[in-house]
C-alpha positions as CSV (number, residue, x, y, z in Angstrom):
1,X,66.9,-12.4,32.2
2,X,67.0,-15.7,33.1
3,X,66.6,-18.7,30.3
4,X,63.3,-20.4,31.6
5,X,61.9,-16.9,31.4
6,X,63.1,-16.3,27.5
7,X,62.0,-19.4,27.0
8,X,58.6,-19.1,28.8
9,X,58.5,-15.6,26.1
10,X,59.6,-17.7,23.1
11,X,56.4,-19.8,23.7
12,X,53.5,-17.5,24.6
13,X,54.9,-16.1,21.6
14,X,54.3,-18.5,19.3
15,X,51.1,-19.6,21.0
16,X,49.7,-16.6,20.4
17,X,51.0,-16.7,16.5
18,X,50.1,-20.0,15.5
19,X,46.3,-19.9,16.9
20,X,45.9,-16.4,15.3
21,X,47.8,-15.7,12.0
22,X,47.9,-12.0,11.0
23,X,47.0,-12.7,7.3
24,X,47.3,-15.5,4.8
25,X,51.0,-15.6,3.7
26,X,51.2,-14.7,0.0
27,X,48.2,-12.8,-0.3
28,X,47.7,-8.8,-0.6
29,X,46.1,-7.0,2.5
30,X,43.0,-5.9,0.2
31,X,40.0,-4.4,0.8
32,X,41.4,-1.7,3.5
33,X,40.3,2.2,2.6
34,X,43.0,3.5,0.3
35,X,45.6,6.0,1.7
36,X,44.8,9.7,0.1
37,X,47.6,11.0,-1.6
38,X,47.3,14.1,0.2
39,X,47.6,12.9,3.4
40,X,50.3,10.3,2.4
41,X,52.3,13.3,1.6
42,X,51.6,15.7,4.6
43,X,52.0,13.0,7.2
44,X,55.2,11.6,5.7
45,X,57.0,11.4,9.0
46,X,54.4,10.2,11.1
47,X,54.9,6.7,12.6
48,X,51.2,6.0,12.5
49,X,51.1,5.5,8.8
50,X,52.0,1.4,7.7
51,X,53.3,0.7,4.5
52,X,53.1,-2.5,2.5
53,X,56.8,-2.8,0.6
54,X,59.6,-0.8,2.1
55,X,60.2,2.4,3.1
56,X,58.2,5.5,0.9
57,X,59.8,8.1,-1.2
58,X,59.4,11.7,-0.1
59,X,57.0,13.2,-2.9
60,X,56.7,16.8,-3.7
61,X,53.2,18.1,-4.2
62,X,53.2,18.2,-7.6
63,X,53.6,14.4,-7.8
64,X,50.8,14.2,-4.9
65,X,48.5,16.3,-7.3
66,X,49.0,13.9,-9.9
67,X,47.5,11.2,-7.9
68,X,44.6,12.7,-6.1
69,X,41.8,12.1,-8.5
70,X,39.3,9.8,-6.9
71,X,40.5,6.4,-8.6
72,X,44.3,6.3,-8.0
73,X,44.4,2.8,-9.4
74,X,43.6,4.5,-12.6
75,X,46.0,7.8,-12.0
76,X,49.0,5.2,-11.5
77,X,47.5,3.9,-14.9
78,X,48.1,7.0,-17.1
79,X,51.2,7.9,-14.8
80,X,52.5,4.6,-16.2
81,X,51.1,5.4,-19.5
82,X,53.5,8.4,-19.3
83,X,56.5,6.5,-17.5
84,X,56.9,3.9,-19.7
85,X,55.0,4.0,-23.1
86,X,54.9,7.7,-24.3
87,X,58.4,8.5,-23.2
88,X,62.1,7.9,-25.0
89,X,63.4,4.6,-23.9
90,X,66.1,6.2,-22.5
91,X,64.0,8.2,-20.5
92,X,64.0,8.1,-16.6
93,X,61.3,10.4,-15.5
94,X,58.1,11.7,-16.5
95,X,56.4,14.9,-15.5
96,X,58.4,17.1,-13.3
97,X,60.5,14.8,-10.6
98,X,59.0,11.5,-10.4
99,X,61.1,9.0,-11.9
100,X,60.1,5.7,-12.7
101,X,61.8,4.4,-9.5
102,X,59.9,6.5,-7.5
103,X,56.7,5.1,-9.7
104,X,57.4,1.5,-8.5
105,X,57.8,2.7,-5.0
106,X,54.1,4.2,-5.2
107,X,52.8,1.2,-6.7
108,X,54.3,-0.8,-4.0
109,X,53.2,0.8,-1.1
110,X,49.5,1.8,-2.6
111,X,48.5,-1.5,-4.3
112,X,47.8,-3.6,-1.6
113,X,45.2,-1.3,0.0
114,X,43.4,-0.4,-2.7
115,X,39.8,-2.2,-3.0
116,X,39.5,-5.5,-4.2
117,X,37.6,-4.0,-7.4
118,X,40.9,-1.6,-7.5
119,X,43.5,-4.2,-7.8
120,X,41.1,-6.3,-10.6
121,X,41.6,-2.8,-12.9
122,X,45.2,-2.1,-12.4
123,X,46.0,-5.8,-12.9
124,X,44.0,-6.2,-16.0
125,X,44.9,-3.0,-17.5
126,X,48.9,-4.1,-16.9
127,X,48.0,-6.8,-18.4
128,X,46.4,-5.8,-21.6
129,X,47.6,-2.1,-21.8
130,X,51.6,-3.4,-21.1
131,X,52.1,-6.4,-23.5
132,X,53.9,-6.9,-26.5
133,X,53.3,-4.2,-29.4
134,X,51.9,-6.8,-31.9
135,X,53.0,-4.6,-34.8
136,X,56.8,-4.6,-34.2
137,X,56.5,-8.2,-33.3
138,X,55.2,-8.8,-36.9
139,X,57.9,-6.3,-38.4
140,X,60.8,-8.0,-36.5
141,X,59.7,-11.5,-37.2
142,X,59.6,-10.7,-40.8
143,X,63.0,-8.8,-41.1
144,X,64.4,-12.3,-39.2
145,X,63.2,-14.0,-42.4
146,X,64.7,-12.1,-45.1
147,X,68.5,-12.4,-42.8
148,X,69.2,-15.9,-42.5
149,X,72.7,-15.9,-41.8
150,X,75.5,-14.0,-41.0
151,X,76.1,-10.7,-38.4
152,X,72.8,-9.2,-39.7
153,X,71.2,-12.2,-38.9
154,X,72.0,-12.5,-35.6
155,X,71.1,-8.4,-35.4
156,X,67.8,-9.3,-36.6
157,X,67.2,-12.1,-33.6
158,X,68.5,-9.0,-31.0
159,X,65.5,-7.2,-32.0
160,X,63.3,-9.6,-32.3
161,X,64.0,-10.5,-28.8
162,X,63.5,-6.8,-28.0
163,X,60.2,-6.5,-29.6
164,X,59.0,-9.9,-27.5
165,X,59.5,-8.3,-24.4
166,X,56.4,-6.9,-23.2
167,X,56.6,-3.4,-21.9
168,X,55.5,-4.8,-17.7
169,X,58.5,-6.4,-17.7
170,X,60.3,-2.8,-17.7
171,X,57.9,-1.9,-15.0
172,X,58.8,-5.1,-13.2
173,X,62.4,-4.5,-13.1
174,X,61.8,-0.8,-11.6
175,X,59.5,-2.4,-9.0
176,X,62.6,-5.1,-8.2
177,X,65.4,-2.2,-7.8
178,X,63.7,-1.3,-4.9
179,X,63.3,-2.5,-0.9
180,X,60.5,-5.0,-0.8
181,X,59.8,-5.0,-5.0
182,X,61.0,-8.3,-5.1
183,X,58.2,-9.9,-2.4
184,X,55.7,-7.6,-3.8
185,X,56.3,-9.1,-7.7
186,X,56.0,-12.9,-5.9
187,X,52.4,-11.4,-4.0
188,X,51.5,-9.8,-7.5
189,X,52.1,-12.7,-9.2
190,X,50.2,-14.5,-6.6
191,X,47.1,-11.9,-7.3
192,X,47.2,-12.7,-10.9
193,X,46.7,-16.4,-10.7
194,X,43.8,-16.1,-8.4
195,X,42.3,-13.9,-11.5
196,X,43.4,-16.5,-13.8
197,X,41.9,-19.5,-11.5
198,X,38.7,-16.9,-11.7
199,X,38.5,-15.2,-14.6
200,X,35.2,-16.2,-17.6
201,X,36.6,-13.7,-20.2
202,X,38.3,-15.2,-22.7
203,X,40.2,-11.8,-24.0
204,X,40.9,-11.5,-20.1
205,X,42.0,-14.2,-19.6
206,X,44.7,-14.3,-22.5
207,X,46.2,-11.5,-21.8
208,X,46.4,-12.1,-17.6
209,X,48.3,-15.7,-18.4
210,X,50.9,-13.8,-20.9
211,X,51.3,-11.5,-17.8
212,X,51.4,-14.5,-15.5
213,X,54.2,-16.0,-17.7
214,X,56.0,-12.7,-17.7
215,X,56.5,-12.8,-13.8
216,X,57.3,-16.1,-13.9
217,X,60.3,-15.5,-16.1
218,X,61.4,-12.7,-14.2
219,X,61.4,-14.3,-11.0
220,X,62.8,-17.8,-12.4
221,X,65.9,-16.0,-12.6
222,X,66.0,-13.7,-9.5
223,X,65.0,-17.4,-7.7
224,X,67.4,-19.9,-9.3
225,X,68.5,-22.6,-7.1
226,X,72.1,-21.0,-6.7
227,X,70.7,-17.7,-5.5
228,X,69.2,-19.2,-2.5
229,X,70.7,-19.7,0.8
230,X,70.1,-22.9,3.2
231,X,69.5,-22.1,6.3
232,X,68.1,-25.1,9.5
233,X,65.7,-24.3,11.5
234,X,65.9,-25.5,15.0
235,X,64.0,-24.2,18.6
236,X,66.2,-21.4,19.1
237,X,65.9,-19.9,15.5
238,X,63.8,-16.8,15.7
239,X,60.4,-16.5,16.9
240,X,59.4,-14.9,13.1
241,X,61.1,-17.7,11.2
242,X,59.1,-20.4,13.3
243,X,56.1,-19.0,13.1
244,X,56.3,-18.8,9.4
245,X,57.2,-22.2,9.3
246,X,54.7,-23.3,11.7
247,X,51.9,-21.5,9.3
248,X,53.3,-22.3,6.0
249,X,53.1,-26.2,6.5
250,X,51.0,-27.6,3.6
251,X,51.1,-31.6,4.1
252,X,50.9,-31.6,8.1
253,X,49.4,-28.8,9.7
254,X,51.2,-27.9,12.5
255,X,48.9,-28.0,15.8
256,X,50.3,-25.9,18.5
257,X,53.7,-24.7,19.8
258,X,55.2,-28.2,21.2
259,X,54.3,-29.3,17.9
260,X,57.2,-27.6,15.9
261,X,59.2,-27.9,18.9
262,X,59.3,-32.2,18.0
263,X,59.9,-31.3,14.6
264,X,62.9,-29.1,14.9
265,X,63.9,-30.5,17.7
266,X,66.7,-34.1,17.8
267,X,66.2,-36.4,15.2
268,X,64.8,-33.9,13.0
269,X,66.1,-31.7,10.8
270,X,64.0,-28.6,9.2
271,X,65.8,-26.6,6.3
272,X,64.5,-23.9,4.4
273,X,65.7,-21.8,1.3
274,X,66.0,-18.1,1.9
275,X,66.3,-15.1,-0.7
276,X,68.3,-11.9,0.4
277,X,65.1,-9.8,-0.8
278,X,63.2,-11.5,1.0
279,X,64.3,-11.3,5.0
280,X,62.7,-13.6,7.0
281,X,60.2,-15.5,4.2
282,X,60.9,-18.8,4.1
283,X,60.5,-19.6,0.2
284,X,60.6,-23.3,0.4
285,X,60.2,-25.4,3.9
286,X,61.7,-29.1,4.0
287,X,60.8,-31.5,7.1
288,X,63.0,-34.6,7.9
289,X,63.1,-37.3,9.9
290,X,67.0,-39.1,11.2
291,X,65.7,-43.0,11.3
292,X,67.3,-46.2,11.5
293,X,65.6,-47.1,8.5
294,X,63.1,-45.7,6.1
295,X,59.8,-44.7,7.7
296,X,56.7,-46.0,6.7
297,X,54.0,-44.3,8.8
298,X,53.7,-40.7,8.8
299,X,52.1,-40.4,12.3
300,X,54.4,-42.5,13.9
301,X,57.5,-39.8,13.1
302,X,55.1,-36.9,14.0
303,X,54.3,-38.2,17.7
304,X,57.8,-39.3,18.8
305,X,59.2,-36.9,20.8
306,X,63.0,-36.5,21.2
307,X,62.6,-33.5,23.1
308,X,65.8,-33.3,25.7
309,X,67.6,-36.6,23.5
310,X,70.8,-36.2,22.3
311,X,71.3,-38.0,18.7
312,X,73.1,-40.9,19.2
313,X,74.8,-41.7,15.2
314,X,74.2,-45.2,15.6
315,X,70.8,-44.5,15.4
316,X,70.8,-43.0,12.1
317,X,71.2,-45.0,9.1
318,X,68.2,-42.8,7.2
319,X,67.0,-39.7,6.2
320,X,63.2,-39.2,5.4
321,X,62.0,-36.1,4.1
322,X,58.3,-35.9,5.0
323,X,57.4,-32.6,4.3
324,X,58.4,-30.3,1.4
325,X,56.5,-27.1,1.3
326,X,56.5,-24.3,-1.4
327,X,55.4,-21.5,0.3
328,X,55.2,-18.7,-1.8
329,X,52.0,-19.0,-4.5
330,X,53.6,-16.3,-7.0
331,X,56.6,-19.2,-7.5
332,X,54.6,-21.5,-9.1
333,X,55.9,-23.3,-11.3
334,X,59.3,-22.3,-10.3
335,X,60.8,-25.5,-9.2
336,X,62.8,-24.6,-6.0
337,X,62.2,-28.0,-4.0
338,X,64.7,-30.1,-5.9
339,X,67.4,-27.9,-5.1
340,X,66.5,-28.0,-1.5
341,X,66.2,-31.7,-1.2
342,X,69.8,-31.8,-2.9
343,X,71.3,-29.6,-0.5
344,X,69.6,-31.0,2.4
345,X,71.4,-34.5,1.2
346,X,74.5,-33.1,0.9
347,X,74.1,-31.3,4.4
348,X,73.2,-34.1,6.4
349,X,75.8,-36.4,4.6
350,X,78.1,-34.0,5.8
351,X,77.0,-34.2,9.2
352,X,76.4,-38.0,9.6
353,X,78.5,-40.0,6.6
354,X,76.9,-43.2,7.7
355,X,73.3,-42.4,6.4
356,X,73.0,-44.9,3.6
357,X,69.7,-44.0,2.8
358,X,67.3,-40.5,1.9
359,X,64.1,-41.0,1.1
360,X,60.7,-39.1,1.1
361,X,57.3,-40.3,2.9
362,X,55.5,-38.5,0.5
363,X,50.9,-38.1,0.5
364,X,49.2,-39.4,-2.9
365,X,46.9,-36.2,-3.2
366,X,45.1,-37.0,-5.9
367,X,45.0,-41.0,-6.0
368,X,41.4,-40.9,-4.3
369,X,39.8,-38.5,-6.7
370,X,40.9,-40.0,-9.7
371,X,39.7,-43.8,-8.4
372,X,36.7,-42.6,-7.9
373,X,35.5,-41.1,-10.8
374,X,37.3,-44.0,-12.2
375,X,34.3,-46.5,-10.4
376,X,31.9,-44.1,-11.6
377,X,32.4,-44.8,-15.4
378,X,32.6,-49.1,-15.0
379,X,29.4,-51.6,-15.1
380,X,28.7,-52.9,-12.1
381,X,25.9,-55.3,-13.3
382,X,28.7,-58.1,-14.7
383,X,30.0,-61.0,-11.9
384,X,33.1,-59.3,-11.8
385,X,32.3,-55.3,-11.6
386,X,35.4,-53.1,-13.9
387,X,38.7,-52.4,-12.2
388,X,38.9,-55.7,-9.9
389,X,40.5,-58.9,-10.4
390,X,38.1,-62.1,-9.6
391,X,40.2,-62.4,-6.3
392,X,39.6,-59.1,-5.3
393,X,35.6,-58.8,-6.2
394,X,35.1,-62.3,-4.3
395,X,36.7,-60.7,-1.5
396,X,34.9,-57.6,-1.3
397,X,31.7,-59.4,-1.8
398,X,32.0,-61.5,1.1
399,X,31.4,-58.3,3.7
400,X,29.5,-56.4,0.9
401,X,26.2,-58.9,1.8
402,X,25.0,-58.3,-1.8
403,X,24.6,-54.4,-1.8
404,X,25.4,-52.6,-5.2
405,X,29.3,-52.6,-5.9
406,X,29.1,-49.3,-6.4
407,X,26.6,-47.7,-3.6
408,X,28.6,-50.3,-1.4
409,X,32.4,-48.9,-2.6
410,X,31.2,-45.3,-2.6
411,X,29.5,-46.0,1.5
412,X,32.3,-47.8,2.8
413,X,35.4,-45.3,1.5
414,X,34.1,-42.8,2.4
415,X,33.4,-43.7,6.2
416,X,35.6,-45.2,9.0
417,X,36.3,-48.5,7.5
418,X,40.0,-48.5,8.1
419,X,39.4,-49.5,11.8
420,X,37.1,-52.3,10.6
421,X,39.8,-55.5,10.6
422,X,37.4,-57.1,8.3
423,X,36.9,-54.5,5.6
424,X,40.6,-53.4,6.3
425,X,41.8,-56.7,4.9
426,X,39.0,-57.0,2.1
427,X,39.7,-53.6,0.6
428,X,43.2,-53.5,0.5
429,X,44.6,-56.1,-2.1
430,X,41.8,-53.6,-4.6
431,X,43.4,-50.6,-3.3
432,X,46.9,-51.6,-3.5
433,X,46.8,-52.8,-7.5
434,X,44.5,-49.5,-8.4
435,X,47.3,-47.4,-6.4
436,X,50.1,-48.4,-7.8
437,X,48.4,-48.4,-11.4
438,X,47.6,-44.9,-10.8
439,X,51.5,-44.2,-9.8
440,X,52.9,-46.3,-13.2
441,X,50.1,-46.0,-15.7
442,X,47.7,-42.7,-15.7
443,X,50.0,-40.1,-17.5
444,X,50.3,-36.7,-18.5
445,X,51.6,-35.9,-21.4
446,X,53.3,-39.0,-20.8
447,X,55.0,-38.3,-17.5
448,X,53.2,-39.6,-14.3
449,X,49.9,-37.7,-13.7
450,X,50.2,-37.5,-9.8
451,X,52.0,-34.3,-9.1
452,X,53.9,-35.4,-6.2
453,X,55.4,-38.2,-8.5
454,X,56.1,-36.5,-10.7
455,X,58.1,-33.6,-9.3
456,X,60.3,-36.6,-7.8
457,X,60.6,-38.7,-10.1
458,X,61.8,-35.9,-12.3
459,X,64.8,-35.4,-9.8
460,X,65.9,-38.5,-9.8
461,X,64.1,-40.3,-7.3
462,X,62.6,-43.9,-7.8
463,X,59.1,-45.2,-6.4
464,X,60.4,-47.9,-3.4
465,X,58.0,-49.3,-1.8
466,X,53.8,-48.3,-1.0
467,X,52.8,-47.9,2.4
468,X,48.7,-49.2,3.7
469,X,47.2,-47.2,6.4
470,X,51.0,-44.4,6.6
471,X,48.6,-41.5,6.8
472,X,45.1,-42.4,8.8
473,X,44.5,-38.6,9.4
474,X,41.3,-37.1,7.6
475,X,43.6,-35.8,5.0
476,X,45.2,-38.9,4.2
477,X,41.9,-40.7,4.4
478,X,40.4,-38.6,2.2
479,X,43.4,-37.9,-0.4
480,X,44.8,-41.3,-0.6
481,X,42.7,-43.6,1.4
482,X,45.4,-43.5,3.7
483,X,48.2,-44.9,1.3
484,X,51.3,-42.9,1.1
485,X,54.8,-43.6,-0.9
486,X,58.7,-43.8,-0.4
487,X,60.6,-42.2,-3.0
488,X,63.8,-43.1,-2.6
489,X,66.8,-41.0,-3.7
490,X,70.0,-42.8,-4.4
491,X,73.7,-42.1,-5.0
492,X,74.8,-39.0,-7.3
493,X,75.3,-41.3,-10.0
494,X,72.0,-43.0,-9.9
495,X,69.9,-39.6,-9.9
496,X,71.2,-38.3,-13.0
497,X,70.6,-41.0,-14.4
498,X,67.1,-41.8,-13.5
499,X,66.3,-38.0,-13.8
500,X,67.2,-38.2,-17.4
501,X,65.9,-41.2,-18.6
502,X,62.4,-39.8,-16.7
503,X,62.4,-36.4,-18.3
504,X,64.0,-37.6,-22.0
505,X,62.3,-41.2,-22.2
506,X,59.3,-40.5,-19.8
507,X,60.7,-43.9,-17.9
508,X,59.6,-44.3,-14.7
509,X,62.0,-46.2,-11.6
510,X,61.1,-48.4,-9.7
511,X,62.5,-50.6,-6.7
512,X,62.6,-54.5,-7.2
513,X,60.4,-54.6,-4.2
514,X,57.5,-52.4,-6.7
515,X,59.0,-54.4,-9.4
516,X,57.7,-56.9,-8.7
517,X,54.5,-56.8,-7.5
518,X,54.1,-54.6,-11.0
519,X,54.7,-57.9,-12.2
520,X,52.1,-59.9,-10.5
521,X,49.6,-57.5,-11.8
522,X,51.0,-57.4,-15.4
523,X,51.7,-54.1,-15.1
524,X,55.3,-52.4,-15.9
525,X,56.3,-49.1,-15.5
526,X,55.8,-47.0,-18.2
């Protein structure tokens, strides 16, 4: 087969995968009718039946009967019940010849098709039926009282420890041993935070967050930084891998095929962290741009096309990472992306030593939000209106033709004014001091309350310079009025340092450049 007729596969391929995805990635296929046990049994070998995790166990009939009442959400209940709770820890099967490994298998592949009512009830009842056993918590905590030194002492913490696990995180384990149990713990994990995000009772609640954290533990170590493998995606990477790249872009939605073709094609680089459990799933997706210098308009490096260009090196003198994309929900909170962007470095200093510079082009999700409820809560009946300086309010008031500050503010942001010369250049000097405020100032428990800050600014990264009009999309508009930010990364040296005195002495870098205009303000970086 010749390689204009591969190629012409490759993209009606991915045509017709990026304009209709199968499903949204992280999320359970709920809602279909659940399989009867019955016939899950007879028809083992048939090739019409699709499972969610992994290939089935063969189950004998007894162990089908045991699942055959009408609620098998609530049969897997009591069979765990059995599994896990009644029996001797060192016990690895209940009833006749299911063992708990065969269990997790049946969980795996019946949980995503049960109702969405189903998955609610076994979720809750894991949650609240599989904790901690409060009273050996209670017991173990006080025996660690009365030993306060010595080998009994540190007998005392072992138990202690054992009596704080919570009994899911045995069923967890089980579930992990086997193919797929890994992805399926990530979806589950995925399931319970929608609860959590939904969920009005407080008792509920409680015990589906202690659940949540339990996952999250688990999977922080089966997903540490070192455990993950760097793979690049480029055009001839599989047609699955590009896809899910293609879908999984968070910051700039990818519009059609030729579109990732630019963006793993020359002066681009795309990496991605892998897990061996998880075969073609990108976990996290980094996008990068090779520059002469450090970009400062977002739709600038998404419309060049390189396509057929070979690199030339003394083009690139900078690396800007664009995009970074978690893109497994259940991972929350798992922090993955700073070991990408670390390996990318090291990768593409490997391949071109004379890049002197890596820095993100990175949105401001939440600067727009916060600045306007921020207008909401100032008097706008005084000559100067709260928030703006006397320069800025003369300014604004020359194209505002003595409308209400606010009714004008809250008109004009929220339409096209950014291809208004006029209002372009009265609105910015307000929204350049309130933007970099929000980036030095507004904190959260003291470290910088945009989230996109600070995750880099924890790694190291300083804030270099503030870019006007770097994202005029609808997004950006709407999101950050368009602004968008460099943080820069700098030398090995550098980044530990700045990542320490960040997380340690909540101290936030910045370039002289931000410096000082901070200055002219009379702000300073808290």
């Amino acid at each position: 087969m010749s390689f204009l007729v591969l190629s012409r596969l490759r993209q009606i391929s991915l045509i017709s995968h990026l304009s209709l995805p199968s499903r949204i990635p992280g999320t359970f296929r709920s809602g279909r009718k659940p399989f009867s046990m019955f016939t899950v049994v007879k028809d083992l070998n048939s090739h019409h039946i699709r499972y969610g995790y992994g290939d089935p166990p063969a189950f004998s009939q007894m162990e089908a009967r045991l699942f055959s009442s009408k609620s098998e959400a609530a049969d897997i209940m009591t069979a765990l019940e059995l599994g896990y709770k009644d029996q001797t820890k060192n016990s690895a099967s209940f009833g006749k010849n299911l063992t708990r490994y065969e269990l997790a298998s049946r969980i795996c592949e019946e949980f995503p098709h049960y109702s969405a009512k189903d998955q609610k009830f076994f979720v809750l009842n894991l949650a609240k039926r599989f904790g901690v056993d409060n009273n050996n918590v209670r017991l173990a905590a006080k025996s660690l009282t009365q030993h306060m030194d010595g080998e009994t002492f540190l007998k005392m913490v072992e138990k202690f420890k054992e009596a704080a696990v919570p009994v899911s995180q045995e069923i967890f384990k089980d579930i992990g041993k086997r193919p797929g149990g890994v992805k399926f713990l990530v979806d589950l994990r995925g399931f319970v935070l929608d609860l959590i995000d939904t969920e009005k009772d407080t008792e509920n609640l409680t015990a589906l967050r202690f659940l949540s954290n339990s996952l999250r533990d688990l999977l922080g170590l089966w997903f540490s930084g070192g455990m993950m493998n760097l793979e690049r995606v480029t055009w001839n990477s599989s047609c699955e891998i590009l896809e899910k790249v293609s879908q999984y872009e968070a910051v700039h939605p990818v519009r059609h095929w030729t579109d990732i073709k630019h963006r793993v094609g020359p002066y681009r680089r795309c990496f991605i962290f892998m897990h061996s459990c998880m075969p073609l799933e990108p976990v996290v997706v980094l996008h990068s741009a090779l520059m002469e210098q450090i970009g400062s308009n977002v739709q600038q490096i998404l419309r060049q096309n390189y396509t057929g260009e070979i690199e030339d090196p003394d083009k690139i003198r900078a690396a800007v990472f664009y995009s970074v994309s978690s893109t497994q929900k259940g991972l929350r909170g798992i922090d993955l992306g700073m070991y990408l962007i670390r390996r990318a470095v090291s990768e593409l200093r490997h391949e071109y030593p004379d890049i002197v510079e890596f820095s993100t082009l990175s949105p401001i999700p939440t600067f727009a939000a916060w600045l306007l409820t921020k207008m909401r809560t100032v008097n706008s009946n005084t000559p100067v209106p709260g928030l703006m300086t006397k320069e800025e309010w003369e300014s604004l008031s020359s194209v505002a033709a003595g409308q209400d500050y606010m009714e004008f503010l809250k008109t004009t942001l929220t339409s096209n004014w950014y291809e208004d010369e006029v209002l372009r250049s009265a609105l910015r000097p307000f929204l350049e001091r309130m933007c970099l405020t929000y980036l030095t100032q507004e904190k959260r428990r003291g470290f910088a309350f945009d989230s996109v800050a600070n995750f880099h600014l924890g790694n190291g990264a300083e804030i270099w310079r503030l870019n006007w009009l770097a994202d005029t999309s609808g997004k950006g508009l709407s999101q950050s009025f368009g602004m968008m930010v460099n943080f820069r990364y700098p030398a090995d040296e550098e980044l530990i340092e700045n990542s320490n005195n960040y997380i340690f002495n909540k101290h936030i870098k910045v370039s002289p450049g931000i410096q000082e205009r901070l200055d002219q303000y009379n702000l300073s970086p808290l």
